[in-house]
HTML snippet that shows the backbone in 3Dmol.js (N, CA, C, O; Angstrom):
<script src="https://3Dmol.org/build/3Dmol-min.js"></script>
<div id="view" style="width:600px;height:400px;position:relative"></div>
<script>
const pdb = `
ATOM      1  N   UNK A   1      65.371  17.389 -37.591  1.00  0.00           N
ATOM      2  CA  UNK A   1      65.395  18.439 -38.584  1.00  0.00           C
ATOM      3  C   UNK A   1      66.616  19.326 -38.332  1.00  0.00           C
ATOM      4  O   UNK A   1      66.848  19.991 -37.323  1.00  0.00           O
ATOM      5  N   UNK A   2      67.399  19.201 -39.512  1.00  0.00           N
ATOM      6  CA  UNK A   2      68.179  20.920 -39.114  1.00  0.00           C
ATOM      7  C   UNK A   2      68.125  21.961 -39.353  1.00  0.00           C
ATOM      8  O   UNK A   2      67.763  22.280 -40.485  1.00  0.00           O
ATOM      9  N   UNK A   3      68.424  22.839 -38.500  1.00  0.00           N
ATOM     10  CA  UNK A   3      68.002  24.228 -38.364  1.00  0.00           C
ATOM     11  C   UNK A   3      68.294  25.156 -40.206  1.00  0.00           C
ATOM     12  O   UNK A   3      69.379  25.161 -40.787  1.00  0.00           O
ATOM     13  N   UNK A   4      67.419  25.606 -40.562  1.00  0.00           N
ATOM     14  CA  UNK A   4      68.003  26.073 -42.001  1.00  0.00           C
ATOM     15  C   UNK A   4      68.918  27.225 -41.824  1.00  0.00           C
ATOM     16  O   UNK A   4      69.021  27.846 -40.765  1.00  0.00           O
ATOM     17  N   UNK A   5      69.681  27.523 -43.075  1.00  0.00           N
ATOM     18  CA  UNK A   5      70.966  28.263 -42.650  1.00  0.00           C
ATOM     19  C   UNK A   5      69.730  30.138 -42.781  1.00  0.00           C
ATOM     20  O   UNK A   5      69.785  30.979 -41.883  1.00  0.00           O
ATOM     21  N   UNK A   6      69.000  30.276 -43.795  1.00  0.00           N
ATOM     22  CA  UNK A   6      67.793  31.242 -43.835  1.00  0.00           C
ATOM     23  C   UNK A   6      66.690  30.555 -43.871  1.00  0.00           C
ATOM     24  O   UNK A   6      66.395  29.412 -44.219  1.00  0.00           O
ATOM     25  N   UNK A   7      65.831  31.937 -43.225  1.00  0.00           N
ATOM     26  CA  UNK A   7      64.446  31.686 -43.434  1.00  0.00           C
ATOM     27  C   UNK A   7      63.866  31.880 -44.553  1.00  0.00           C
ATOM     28  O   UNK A   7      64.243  32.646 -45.439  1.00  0.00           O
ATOM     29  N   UNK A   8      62.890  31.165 -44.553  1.00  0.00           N
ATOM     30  CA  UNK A   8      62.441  30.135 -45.994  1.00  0.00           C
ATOM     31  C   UNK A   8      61.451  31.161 -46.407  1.00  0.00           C
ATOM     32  O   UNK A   8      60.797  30.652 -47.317  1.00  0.00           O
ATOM     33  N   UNK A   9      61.113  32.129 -46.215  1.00  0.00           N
ATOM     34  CA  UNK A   9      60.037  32.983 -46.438  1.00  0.00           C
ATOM     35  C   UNK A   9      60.840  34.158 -46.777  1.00  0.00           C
ATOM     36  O   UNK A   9      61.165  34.387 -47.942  1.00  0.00           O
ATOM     37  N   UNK A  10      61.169  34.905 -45.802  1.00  0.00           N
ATOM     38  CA  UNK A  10      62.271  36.192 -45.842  1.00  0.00           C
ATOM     39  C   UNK A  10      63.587  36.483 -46.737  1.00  0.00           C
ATOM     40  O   UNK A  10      63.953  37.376 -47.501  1.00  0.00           O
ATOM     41  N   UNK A  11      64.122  35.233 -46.230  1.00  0.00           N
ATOM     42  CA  UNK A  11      65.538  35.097 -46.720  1.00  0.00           C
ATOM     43  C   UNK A  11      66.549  35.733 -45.309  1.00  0.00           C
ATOM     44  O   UNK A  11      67.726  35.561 -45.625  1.00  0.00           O
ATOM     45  N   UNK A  12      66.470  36.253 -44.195  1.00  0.00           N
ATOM     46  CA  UNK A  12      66.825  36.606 -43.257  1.00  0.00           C
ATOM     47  C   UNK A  12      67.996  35.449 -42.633  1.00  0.00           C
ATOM     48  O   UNK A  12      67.512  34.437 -42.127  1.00  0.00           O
ATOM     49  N   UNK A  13      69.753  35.602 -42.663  1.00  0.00           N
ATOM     50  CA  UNK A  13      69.771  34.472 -41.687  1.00  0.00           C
ATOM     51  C   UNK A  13      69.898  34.025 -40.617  1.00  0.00           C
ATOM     52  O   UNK A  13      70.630  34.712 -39.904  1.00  0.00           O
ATOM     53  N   UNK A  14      69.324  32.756 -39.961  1.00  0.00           N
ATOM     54  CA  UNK A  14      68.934  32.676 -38.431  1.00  0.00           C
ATOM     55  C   UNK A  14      69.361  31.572 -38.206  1.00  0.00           C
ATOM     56  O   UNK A  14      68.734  30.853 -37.428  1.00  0.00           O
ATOM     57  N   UNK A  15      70.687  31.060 -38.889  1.00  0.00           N
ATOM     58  CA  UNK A  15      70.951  29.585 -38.132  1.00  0.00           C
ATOM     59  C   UNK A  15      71.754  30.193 -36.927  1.00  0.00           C
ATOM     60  O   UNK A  15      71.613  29.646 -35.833  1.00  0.00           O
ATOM     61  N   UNK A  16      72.370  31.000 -37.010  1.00  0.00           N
ATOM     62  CA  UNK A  16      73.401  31.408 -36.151  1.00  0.00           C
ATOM     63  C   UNK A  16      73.225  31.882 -35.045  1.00  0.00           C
ATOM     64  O   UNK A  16      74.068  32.324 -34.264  1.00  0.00           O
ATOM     65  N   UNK A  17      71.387  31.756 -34.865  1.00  0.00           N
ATOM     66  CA  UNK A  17      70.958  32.287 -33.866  1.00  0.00           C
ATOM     67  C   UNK A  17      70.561  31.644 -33.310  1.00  0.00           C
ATOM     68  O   UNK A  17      69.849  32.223 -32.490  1.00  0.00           O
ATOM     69  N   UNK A  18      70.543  30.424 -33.165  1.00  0.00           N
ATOM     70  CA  UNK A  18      69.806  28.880 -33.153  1.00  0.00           C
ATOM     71  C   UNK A  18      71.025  28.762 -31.403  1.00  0.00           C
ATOM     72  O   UNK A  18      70.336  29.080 -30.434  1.00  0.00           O
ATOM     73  N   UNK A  19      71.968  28.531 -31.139  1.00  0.00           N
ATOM     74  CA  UNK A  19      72.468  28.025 -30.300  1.00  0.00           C
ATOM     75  C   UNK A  19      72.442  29.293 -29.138  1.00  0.00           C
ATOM     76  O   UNK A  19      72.210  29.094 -27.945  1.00  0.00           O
ATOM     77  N   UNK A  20      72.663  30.325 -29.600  1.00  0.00           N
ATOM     78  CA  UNK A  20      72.152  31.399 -28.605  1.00  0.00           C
ATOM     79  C   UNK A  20      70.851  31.055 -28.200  1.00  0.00           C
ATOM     80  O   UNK A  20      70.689  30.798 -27.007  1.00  0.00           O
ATOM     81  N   UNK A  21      69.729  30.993 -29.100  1.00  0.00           N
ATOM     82  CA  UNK A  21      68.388  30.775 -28.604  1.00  0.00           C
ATOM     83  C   UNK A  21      68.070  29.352 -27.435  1.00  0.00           C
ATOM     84  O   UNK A  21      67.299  29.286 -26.478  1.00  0.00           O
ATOM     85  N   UNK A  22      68.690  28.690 -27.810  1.00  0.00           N
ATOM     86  CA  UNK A  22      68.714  27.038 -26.852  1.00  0.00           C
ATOM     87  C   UNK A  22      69.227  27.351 -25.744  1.00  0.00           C
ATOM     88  O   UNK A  22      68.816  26.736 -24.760  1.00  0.00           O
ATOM     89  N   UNK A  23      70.304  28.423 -25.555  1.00  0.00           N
ATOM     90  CA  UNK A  23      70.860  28.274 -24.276  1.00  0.00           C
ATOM     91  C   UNK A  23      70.139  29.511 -23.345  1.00  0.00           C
ATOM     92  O   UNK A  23      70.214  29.596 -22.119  1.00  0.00           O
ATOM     93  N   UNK A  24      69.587  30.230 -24.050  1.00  0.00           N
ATOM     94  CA  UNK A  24      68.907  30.849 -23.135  1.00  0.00           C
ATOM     95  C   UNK A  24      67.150  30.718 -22.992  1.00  0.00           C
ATOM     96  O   UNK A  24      66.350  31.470 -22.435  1.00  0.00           O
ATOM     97  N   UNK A  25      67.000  29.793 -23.534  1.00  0.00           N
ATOM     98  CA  UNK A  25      65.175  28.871 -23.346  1.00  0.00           C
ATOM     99  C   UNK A  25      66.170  27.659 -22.228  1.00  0.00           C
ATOM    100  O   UNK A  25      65.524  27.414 -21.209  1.00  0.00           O
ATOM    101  N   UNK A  26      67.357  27.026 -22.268  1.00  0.00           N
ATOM    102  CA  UNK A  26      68.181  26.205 -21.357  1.00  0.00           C
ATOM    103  C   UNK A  26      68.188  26.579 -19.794  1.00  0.00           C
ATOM    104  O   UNK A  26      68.000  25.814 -18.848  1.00  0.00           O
ATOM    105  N   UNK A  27      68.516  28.279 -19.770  1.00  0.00           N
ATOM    106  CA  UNK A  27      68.382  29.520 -18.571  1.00  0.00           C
ATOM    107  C   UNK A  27      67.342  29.595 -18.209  1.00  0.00           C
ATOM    108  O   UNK A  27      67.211  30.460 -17.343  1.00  0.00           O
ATOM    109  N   UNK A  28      66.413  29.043 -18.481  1.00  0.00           N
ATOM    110  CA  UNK A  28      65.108  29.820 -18.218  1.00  0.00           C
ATOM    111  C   UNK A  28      64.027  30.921 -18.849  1.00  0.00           C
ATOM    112  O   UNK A  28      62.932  31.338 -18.472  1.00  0.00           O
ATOM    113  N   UNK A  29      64.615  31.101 -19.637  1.00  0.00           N
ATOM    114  CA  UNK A  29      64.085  32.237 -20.032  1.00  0.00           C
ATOM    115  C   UNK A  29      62.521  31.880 -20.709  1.00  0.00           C
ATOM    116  O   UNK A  29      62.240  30.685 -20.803  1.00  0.00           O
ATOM    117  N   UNK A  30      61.654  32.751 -21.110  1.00  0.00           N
ATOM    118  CA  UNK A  30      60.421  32.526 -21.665  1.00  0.00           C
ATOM    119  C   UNK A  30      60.971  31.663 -23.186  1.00  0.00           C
ATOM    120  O   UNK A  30      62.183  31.543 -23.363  1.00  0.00           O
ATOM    121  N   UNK A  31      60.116  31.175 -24.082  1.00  0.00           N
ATOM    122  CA  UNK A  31      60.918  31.308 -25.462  1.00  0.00           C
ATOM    123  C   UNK A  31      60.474  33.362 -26.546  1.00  0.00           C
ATOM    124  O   UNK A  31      61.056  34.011 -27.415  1.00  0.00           O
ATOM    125  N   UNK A  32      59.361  33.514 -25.842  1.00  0.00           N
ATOM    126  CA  UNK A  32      59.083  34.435 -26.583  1.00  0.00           C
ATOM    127  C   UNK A  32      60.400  35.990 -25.751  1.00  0.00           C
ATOM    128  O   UNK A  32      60.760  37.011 -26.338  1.00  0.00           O
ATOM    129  N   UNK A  33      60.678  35.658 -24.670  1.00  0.00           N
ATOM    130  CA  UNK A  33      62.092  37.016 -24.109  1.00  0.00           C
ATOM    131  C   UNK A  33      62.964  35.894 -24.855  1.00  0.00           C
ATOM    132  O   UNK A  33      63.878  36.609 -25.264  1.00  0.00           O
ATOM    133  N   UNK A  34      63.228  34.800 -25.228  1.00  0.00           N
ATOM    134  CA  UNK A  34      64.284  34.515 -25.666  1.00  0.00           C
ATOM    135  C   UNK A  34      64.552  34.959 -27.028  1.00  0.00           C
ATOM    136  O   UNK A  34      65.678  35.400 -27.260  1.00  0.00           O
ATOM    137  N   UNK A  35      63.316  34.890 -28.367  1.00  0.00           N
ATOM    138  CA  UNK A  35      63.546  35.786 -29.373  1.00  0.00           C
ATOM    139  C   UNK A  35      63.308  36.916 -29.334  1.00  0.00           C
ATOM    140  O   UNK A  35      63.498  37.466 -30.419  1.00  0.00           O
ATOM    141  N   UNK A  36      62.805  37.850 -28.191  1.00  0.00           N
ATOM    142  CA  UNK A  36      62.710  38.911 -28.790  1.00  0.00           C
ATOM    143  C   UNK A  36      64.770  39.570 -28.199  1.00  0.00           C
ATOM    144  O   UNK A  36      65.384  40.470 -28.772  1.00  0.00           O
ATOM    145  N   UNK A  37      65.070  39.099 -27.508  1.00  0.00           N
ATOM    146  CA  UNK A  37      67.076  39.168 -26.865  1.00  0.00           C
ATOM    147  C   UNK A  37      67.475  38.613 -27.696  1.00  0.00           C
ATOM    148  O   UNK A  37      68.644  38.986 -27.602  1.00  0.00           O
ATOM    149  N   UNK A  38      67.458  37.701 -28.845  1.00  0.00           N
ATOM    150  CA  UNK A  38      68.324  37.665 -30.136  1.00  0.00           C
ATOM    151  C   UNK A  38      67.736  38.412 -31.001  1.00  0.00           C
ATOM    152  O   UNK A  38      68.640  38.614 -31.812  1.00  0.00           O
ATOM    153  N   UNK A  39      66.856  38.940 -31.360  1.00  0.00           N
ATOM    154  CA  UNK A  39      66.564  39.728 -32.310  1.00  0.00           C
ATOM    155  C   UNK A  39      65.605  39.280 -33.514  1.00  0.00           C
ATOM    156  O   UNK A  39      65.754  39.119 -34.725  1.00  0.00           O
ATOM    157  N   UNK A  40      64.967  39.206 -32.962  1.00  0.00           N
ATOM    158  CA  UNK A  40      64.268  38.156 -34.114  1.00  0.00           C
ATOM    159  C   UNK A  40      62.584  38.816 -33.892  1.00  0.00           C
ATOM    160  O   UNK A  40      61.871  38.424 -32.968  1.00  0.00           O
ATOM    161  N   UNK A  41      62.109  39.919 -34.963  1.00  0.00           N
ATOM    162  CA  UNK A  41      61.260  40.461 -34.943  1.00  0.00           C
ATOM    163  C   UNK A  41      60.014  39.921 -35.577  1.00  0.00           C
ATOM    164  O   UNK A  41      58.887  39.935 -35.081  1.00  0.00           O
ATOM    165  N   UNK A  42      60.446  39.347 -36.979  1.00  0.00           N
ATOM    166  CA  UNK A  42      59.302  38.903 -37.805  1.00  0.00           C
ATOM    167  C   UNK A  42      58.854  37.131 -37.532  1.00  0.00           C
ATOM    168  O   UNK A  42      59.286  36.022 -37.220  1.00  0.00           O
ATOM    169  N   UNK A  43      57.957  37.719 -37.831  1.00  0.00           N
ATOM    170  CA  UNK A  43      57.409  35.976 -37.253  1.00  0.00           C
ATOM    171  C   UNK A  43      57.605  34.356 -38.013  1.00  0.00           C
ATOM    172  O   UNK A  43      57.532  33.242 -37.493  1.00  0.00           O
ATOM    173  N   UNK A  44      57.900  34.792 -39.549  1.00  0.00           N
ATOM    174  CA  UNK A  44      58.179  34.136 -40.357  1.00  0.00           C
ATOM    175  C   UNK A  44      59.762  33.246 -39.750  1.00  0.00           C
ATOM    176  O   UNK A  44      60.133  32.084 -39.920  1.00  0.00           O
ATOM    177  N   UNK A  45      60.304  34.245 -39.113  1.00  0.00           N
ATOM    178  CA  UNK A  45      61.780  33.632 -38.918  1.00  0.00           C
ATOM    179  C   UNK A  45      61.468  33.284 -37.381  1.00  0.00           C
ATOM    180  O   UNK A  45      62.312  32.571 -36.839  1.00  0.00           O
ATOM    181  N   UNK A  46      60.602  33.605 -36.770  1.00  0.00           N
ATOM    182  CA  UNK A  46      60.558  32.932 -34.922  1.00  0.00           C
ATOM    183  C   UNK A  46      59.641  31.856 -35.226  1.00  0.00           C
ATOM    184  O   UNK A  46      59.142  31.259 -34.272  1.00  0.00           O
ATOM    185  N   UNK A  47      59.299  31.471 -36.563  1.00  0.00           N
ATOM    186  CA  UNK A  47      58.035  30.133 -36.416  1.00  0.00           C
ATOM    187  C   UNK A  47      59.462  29.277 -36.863  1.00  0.00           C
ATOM    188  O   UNK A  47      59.476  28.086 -36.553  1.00  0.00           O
ATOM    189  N   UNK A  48      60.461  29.743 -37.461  1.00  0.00           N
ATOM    190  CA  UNK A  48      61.500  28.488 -38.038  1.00  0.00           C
ATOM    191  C   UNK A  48      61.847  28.341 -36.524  1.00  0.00           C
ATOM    192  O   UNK A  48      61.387  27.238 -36.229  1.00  0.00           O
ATOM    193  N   UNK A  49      62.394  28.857 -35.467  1.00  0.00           N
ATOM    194  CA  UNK A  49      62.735  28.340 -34.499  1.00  0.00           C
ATOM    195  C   UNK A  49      62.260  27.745 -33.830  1.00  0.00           C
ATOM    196  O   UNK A  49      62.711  26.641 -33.524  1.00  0.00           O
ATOM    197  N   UNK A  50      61.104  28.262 -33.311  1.00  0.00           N
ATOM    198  CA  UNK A  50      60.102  27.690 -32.213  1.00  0.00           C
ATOM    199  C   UNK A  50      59.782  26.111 -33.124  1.00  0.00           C
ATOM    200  O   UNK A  50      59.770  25.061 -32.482  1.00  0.00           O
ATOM    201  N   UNK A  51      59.563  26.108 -34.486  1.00  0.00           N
ATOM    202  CA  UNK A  51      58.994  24.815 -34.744  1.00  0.00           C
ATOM    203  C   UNK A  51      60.049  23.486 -34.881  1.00  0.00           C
ATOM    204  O   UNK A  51      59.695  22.345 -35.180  1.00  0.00           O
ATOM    205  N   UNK A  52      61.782  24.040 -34.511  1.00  0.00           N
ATOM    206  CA  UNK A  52      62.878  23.035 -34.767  1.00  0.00           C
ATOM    207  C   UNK A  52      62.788  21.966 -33.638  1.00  0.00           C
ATOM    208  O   UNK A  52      62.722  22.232 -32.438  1.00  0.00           O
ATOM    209  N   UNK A  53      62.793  20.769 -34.167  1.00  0.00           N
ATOM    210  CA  UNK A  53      63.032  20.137 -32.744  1.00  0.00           C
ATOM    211  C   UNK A  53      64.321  19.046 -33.554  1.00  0.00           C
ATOM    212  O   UNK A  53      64.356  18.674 -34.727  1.00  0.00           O
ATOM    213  N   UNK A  54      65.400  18.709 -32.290  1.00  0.00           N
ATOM    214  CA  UNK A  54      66.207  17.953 -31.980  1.00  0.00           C
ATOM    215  C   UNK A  54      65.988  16.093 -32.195  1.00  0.00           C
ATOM    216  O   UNK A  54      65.744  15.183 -31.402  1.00  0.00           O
ATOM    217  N   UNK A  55      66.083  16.118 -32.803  1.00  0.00           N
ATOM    218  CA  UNK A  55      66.121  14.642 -33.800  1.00  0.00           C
ATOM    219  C   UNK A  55      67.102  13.808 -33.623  1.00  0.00           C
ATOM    220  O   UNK A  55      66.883  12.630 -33.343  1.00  0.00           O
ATOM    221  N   UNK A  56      68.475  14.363 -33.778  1.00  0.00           N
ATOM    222  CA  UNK A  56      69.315  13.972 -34.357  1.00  0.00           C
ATOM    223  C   UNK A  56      69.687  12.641 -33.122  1.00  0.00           C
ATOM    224  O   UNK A  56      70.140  11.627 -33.652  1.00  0.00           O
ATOM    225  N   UNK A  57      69.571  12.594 -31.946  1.00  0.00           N
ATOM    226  CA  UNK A  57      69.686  11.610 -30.892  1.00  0.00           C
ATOM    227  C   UNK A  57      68.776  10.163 -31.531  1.00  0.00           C
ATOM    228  O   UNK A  57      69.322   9.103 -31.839  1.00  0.00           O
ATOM    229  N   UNK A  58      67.426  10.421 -31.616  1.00  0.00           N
ATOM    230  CA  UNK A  58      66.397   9.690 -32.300  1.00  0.00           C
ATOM    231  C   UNK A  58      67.421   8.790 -33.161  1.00  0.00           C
ATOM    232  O   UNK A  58      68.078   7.766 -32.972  1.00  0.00           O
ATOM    233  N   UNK A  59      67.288   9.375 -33.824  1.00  0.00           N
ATOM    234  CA  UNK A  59      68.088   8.898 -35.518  1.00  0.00           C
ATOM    235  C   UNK A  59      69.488   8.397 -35.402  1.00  0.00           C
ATOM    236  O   UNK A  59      69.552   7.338 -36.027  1.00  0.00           O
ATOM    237  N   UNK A  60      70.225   8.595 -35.060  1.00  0.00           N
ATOM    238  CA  UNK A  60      71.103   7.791 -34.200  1.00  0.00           C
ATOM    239  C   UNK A  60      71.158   6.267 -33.690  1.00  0.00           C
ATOM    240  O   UNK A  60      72.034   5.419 -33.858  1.00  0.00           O
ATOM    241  N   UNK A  61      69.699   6.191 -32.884  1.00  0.00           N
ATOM    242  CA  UNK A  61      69.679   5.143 -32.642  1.00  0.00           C
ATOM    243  C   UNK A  61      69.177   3.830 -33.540  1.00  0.00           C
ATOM    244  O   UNK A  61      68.720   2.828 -32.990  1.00  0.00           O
ATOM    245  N   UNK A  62      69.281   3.921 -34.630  1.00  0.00           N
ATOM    246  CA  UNK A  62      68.693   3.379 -35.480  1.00  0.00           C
ATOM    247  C   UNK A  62      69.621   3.167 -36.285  1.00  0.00           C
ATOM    248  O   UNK A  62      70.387   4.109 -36.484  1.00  0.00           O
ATOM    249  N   UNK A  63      69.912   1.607 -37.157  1.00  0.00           N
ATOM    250  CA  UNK A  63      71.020   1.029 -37.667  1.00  0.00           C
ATOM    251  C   UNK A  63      71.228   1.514 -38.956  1.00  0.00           C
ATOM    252  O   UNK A  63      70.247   1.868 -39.610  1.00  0.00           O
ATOM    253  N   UNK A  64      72.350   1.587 -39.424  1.00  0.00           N
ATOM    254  CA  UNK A  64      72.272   2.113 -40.592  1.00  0.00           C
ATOM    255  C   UNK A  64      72.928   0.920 -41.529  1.00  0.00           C
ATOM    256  O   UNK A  64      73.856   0.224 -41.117  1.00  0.00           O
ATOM    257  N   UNK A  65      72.399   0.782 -42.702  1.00  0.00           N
ATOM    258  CA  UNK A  65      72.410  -0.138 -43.497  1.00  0.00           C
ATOM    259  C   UNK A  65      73.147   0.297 -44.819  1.00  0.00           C
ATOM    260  O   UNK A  65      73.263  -0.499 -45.752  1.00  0.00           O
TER     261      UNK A  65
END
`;
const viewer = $3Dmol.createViewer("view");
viewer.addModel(pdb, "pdb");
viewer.setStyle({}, {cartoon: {color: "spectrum"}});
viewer.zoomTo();
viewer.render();
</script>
């Protein structure tokens, strides 16, 4: 899946917050200290993150026709 450029509810945008957020859930960090240190208050826009997962390796491996 890719990350949407806004949230689909709000309209707020949070792609840009997407690679900050990976590298510091990467650090260690909790995921919930990781959105609340980018800024990300409403929940509508921390369920788009928390629910993204990394695909794109998957899909890759698979022939394309």
């Amino acid at each position: 899946m890719i990350i949407p450029i806004r949230c689909f509810s709000c309209g707020k945008p949070i792609a840009h917050l997407y690679l900050k957020y990976k590298k510091l859930v990467e650090e260690g960090k909790s995921q919930k200290d990781a959105l609340d240190e980018i800024g990300l208050k409403r929940y509508c826009c921390r369920a788009q993150l928390l629910g993204q997962t990394d695909t794109l390796e998957l899909v890759n491996k698979f022939k394309k026709f």
